[in-house]
Gaussian input, Z-matrix of N, CA and C with variables (Angstrom, degrees):
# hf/3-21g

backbone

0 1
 N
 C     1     B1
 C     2     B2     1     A1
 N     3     B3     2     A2     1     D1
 C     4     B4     3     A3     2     D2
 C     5     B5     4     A4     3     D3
 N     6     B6     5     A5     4     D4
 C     7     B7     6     A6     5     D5
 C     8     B8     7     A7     6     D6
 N     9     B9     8     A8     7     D7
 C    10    B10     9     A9     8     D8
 C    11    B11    10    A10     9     D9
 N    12    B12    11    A11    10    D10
 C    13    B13    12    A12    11    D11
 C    14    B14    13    A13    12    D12
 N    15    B15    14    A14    13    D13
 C    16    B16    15    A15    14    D14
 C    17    B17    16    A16    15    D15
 N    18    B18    17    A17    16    D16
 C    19    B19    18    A18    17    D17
 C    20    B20    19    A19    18    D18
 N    21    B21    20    A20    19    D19
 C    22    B22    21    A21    20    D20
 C    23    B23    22    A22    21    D21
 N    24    B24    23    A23    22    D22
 C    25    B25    24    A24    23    D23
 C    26    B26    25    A25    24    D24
 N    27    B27    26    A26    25    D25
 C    28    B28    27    A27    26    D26
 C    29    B29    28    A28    27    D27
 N    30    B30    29    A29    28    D28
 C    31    B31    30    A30    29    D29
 C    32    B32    31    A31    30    D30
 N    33    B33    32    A32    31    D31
 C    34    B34    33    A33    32    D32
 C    35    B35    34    A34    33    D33
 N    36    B36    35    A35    34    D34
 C    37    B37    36    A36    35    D35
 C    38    B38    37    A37    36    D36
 N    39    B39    38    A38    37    D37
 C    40    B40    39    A39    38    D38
 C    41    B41    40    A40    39    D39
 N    42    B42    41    A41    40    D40
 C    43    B43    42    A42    41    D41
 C    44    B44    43    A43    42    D42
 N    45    B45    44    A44    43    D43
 C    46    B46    45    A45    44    D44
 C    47    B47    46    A46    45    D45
 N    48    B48    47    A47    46    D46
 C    49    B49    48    A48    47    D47
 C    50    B50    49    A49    48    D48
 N    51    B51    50    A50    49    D49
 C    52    B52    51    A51    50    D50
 C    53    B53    52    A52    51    D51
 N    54    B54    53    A53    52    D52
 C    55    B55    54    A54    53    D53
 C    56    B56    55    A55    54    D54
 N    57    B57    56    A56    55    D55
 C    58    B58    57    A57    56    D56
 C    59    B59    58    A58    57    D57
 N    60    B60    59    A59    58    D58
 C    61    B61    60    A60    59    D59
 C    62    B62    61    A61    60    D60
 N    63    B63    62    A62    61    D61
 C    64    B64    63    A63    62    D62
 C    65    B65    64    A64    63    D63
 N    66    B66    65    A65    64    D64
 C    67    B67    66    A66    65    D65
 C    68    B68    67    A67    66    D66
 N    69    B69    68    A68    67    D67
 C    70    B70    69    A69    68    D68
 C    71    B71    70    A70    69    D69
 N    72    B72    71    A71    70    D70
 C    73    B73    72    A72    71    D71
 C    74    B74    73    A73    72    D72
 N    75    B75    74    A74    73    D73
 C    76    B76    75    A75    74    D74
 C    77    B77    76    A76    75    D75
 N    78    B78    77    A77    76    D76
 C    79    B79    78    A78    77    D77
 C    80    B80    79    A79    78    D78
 N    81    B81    80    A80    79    D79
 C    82    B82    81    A81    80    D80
 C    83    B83    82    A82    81    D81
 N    84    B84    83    A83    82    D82
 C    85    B85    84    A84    83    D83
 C    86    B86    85    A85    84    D84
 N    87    B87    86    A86    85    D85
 C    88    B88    87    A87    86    D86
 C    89    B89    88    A88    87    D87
 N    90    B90    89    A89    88    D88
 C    91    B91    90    A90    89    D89
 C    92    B92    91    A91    90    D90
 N    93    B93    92    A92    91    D91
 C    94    B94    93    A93    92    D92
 C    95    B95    94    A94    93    D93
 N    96    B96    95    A95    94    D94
 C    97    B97    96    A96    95    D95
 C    98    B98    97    A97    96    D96
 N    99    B99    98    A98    97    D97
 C   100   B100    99    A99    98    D98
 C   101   B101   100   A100    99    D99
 N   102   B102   101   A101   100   D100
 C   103   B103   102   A102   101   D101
 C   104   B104   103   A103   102   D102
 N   105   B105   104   A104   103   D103
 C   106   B106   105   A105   104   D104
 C   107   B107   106   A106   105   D105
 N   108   B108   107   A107   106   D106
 C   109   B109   108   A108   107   D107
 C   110   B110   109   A109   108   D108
 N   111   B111   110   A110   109   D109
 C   112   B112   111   A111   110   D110
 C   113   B113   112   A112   111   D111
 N   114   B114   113   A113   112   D112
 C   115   B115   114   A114   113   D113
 C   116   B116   115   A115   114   D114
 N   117   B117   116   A116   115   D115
 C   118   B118   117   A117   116   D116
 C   119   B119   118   A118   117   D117
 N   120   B120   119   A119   118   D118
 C   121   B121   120   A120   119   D119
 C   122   B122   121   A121   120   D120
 N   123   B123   122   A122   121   D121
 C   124   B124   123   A123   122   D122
 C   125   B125   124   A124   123   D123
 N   126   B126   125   A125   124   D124
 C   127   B127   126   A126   125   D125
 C   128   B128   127   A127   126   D126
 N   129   B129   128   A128   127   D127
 C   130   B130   129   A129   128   D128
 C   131   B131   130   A130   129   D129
 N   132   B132   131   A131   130   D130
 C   133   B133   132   A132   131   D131
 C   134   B134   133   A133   132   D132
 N   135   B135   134   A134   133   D133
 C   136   B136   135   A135   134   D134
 C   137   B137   136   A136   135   D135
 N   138   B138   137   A137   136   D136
 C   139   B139   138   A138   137   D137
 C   140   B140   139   A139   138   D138
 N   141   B141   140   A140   139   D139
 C   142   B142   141   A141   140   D140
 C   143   B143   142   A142   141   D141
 N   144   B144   143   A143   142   D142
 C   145   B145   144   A144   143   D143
 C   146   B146   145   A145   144   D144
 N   147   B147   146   A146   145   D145
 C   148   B148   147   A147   146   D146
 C   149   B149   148   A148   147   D147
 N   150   B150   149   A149   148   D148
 C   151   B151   150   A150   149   D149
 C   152   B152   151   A151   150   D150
 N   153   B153   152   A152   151   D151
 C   154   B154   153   A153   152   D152
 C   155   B155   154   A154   153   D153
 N   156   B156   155   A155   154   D154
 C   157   B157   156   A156   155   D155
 C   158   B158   157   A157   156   D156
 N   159   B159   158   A158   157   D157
 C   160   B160   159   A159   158   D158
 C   161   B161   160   A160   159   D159
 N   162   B162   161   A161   160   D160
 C   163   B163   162   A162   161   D161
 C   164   B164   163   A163   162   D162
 N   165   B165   164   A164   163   D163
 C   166   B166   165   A165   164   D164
 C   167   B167   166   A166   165   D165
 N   168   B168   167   A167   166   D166
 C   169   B169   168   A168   167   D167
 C   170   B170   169   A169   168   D168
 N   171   B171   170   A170   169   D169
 C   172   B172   171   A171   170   D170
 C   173   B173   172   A172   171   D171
 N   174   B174   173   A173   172   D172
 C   175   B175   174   A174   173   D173
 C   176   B176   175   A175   174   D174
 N   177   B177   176   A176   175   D175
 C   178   B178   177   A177   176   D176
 C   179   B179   178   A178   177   D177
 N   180   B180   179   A179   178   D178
 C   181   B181   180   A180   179   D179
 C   182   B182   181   A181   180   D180
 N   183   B183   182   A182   181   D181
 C   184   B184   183   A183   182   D182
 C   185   B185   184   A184   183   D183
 N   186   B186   185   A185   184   D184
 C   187   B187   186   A186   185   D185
 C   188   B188   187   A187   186   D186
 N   189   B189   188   A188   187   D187
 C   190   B190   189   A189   188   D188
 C   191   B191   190   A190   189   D189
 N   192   B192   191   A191   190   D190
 C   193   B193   192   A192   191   D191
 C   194   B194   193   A193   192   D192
 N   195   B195   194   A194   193   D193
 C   196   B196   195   A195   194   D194
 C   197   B197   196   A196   195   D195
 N   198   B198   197   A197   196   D196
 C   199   B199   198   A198   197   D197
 C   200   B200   199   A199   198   D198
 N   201   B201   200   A200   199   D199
 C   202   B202   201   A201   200   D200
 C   203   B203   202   A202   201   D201
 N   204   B204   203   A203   202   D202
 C   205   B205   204   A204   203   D203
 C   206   B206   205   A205   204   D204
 N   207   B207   206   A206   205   D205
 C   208   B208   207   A207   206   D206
 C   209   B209   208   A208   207   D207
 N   210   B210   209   A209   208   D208
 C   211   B211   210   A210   209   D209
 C   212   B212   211   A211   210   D210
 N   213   B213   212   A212   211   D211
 C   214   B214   213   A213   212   D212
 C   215   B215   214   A214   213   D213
 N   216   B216   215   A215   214   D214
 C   217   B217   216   A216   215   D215
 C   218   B218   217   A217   216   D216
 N   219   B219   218   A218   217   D217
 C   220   B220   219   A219   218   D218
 C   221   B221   220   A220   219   D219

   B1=1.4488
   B2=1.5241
   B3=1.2817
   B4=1.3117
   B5=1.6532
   B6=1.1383
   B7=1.6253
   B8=1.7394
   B9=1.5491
   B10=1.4815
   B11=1.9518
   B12=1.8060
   B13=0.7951
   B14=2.0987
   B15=1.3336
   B16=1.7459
   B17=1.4199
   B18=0.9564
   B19=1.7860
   B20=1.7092
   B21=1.7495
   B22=1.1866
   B23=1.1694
   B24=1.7933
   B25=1.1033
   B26=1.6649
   B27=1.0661
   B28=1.3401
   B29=1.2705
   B30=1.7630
   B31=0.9736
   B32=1.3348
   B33=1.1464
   B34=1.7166
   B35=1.1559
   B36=1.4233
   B37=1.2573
   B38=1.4011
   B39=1.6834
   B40=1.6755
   B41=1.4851
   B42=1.5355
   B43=1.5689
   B44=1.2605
   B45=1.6478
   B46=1.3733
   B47=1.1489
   B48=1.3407
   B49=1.0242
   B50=1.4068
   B51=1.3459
   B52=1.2271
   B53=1.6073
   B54=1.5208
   B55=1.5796
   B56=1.2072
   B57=1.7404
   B58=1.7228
   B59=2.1567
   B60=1.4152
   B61=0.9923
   B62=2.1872
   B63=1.1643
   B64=1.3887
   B65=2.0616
   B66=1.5475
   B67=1.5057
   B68=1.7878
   B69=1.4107
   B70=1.6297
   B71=1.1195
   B72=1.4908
   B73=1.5041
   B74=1.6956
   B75=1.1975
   B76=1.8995
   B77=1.5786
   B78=0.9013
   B79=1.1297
   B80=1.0691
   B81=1.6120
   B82=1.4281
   B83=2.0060
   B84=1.3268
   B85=1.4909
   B86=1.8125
   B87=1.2721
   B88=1.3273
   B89=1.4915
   B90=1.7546
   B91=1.6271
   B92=1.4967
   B93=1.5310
   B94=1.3600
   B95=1.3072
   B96=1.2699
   B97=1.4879
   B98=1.3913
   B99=1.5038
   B100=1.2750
   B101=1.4151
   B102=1.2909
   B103=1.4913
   B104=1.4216
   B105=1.6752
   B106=1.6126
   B107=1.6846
   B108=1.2919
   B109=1.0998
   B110=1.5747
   B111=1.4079
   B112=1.1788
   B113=1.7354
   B114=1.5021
   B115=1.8634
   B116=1.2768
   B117=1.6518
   B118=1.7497
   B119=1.7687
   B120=1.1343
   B121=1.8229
   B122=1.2966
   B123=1.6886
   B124=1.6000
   B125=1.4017
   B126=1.5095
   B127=1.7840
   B128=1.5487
   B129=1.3201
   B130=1.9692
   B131=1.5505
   B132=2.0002
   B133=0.8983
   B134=1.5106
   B135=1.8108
   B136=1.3868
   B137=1.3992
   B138=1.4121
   B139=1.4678
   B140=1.4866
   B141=1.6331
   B142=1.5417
   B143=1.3022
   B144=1.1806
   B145=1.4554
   B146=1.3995
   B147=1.3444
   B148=1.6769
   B149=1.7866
   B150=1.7400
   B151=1.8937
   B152=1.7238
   B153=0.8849
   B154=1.8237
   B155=1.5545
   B156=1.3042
   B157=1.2220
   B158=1.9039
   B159=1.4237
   B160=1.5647
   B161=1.1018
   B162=0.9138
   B163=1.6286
   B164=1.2582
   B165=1.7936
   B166=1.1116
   B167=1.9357
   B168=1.5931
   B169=0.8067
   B170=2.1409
   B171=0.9942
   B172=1.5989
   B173=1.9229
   B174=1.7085
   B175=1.6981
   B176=1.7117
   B177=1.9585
   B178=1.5847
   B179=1.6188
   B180=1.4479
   B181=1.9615
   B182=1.7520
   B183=1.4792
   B184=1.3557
   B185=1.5913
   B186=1.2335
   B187=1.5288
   B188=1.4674
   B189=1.5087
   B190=1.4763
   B191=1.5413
   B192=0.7023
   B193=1.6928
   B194=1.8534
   B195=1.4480
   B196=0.7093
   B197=1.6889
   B198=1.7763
   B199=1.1434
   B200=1.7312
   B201=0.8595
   B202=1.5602
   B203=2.3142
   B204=1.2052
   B205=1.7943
   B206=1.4156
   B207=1.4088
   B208=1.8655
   B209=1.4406
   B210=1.2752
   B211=1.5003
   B212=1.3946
   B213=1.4933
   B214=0.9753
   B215=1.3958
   B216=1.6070
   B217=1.3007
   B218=1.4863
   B219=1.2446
   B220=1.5211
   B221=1.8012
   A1=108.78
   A2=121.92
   A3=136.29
   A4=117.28
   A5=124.95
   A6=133.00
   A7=104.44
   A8=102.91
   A9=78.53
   A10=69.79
   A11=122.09
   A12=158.52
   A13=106.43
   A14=109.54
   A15=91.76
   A16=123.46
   A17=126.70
   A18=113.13
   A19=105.21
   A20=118.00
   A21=137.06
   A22=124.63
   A23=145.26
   A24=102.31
   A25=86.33
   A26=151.65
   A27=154.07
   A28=95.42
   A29=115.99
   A30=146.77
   A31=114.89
   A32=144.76
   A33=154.09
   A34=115.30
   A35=112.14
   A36=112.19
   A37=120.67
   A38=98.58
   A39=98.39
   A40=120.24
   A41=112.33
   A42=150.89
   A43=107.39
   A44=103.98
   A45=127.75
   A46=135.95
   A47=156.47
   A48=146.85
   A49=113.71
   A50=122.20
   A51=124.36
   A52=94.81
   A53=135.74
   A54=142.98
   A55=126.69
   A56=91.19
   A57=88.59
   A58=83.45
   A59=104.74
   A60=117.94
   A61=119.93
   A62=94.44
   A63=89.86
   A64=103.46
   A65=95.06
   A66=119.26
   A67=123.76
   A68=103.71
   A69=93.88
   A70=125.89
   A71=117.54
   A72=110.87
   A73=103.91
   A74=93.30
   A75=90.37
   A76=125.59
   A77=139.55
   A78=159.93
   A79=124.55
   A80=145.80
   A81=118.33
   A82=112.39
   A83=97.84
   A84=91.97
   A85=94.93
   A86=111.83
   A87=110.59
   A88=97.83
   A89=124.03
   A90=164.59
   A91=77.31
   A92=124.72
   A93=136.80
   A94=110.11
   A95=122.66
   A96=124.52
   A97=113.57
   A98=118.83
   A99=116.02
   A100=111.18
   A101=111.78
   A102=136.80
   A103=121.10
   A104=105.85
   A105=101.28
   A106=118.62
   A107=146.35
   A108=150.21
   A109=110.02
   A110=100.09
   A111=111.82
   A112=97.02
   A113=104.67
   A114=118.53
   A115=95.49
   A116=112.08
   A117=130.83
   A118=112.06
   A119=96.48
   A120=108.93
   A121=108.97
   A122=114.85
   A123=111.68
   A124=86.24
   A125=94.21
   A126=115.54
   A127=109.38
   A128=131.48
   A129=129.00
   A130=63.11
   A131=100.03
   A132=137.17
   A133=106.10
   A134=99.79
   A135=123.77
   A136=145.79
   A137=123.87
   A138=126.05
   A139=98.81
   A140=115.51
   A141=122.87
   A142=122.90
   A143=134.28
   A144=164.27
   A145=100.85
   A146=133.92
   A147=110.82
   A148=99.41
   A149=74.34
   A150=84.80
   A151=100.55
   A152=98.60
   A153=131.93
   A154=107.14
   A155=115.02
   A156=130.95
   A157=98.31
   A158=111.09
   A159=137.99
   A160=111.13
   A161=137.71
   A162=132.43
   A163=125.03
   A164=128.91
   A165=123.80
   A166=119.71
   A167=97.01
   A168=111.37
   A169=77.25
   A170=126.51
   A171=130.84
   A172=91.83
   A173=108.05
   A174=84.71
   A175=71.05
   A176=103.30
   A177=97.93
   A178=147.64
   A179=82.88
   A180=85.85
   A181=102.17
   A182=135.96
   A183=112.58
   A184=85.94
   A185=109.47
   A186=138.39
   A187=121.18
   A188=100.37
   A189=110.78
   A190=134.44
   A191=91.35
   A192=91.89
   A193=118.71
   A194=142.33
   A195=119.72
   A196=106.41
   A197=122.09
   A198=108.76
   A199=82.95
   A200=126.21
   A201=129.79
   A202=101.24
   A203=97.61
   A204=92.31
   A205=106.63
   A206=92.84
   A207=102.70
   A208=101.58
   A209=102.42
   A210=107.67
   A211=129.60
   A212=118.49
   A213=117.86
   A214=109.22
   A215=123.62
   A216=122.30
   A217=128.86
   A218=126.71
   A219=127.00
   A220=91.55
   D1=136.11
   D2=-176.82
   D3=-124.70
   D4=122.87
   D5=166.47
   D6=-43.50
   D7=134.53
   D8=175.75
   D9=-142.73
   D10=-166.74
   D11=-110.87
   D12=-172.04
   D13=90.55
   D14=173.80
   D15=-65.86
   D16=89.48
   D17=-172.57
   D18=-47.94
   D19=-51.93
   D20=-157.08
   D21=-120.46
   D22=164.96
   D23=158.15
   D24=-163.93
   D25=171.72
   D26=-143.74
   D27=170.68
   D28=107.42
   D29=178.73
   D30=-101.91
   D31=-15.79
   D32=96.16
   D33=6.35
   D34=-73.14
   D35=-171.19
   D36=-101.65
   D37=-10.35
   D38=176.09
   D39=58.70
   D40=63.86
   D41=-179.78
   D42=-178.50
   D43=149.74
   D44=154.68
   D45=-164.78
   D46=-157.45
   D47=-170.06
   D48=-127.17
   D49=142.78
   D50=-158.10
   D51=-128.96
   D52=151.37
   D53=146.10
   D54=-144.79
   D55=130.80
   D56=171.31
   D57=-139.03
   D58=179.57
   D59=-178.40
   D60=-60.28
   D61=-1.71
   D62=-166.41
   D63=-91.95
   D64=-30.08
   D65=171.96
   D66=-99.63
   D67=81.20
   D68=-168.81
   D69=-96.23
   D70=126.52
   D71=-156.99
   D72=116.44
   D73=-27.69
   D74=-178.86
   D75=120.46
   D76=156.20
   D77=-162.01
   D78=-111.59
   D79=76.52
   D80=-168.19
   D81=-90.38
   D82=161.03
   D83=-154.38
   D84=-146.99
   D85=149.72
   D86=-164.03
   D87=-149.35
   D88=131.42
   D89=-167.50
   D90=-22.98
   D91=-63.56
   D92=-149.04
   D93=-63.08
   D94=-23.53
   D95=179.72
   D96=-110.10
   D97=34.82
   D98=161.79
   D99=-105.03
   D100=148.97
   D101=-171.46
   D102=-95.64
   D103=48.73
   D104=-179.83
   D105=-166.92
   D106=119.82
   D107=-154.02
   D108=-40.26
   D109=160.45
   D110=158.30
   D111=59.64
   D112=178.27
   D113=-175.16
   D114=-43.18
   D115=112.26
   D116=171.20
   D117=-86.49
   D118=115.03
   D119=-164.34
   D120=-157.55
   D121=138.71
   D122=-172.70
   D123=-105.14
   D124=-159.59
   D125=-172.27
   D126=-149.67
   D127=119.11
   D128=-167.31
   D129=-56.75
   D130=149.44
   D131=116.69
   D132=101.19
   D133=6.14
   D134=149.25
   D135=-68.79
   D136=100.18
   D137=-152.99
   D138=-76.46
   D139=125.83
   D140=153.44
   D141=-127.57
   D142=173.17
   D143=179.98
   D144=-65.52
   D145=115.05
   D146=166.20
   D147=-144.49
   D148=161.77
   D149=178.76
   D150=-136.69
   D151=122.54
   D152=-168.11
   D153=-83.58
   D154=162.86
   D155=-177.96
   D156=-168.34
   D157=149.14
   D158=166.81
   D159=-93.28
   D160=35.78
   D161=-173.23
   D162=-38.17
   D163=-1.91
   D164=160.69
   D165=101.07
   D166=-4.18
   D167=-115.19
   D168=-148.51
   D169=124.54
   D170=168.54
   D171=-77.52
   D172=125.03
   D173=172.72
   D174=-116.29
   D175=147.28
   D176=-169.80
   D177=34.63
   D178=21.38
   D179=-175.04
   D180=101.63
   D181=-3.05
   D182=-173.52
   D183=-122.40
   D184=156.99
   D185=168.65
   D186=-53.08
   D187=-57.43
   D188=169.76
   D189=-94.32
   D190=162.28
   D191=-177.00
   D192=-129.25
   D193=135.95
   D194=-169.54
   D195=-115.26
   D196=166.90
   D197=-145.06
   D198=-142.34
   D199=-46.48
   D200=-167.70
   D201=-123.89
   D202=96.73
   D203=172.65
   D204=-129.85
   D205=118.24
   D206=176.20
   D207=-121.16
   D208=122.71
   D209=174.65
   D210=-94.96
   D211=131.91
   D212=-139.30
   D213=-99.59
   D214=157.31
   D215=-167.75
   D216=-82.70
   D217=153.85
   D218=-139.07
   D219=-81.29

């Protein structure tokens, strides 16, 4: 698990983009893999917890993909 940074976040569509140094270029990250009750939604410039995957696979144009994001408390 790595600290990352929300650059983005689309609450519409429920995705956004996540960065920290281990994912360069970005992180894409989706409603379903957040780790917290009730309406699951980040915030740009909100630090969370994440666990990554390569899936092999462009998801929207980014490399990575994220699988486990708990955001962490202020």
């Amino acid at each position: 698990m790595v600290t990352a940074t929300v650059r983005e976040w689309h609450d519409e569509e429920g995705w956004g983009v996540l960065d920290s140094p281990e994912t360069p270029g970005g992180c894409w990250g989706h409603y379903s893999a957040i780790q917290m009750a009730g309406f699951r939604t980040l915030a740009p410039g909100q630090r969370v917890d994440l666990t990554w995957e390569t899936p092999g696979f462009k998801q929207d144009g980014y490399v990575y993909r994220a699988v486990n994001i708990v955001p962490q408390r202020a």
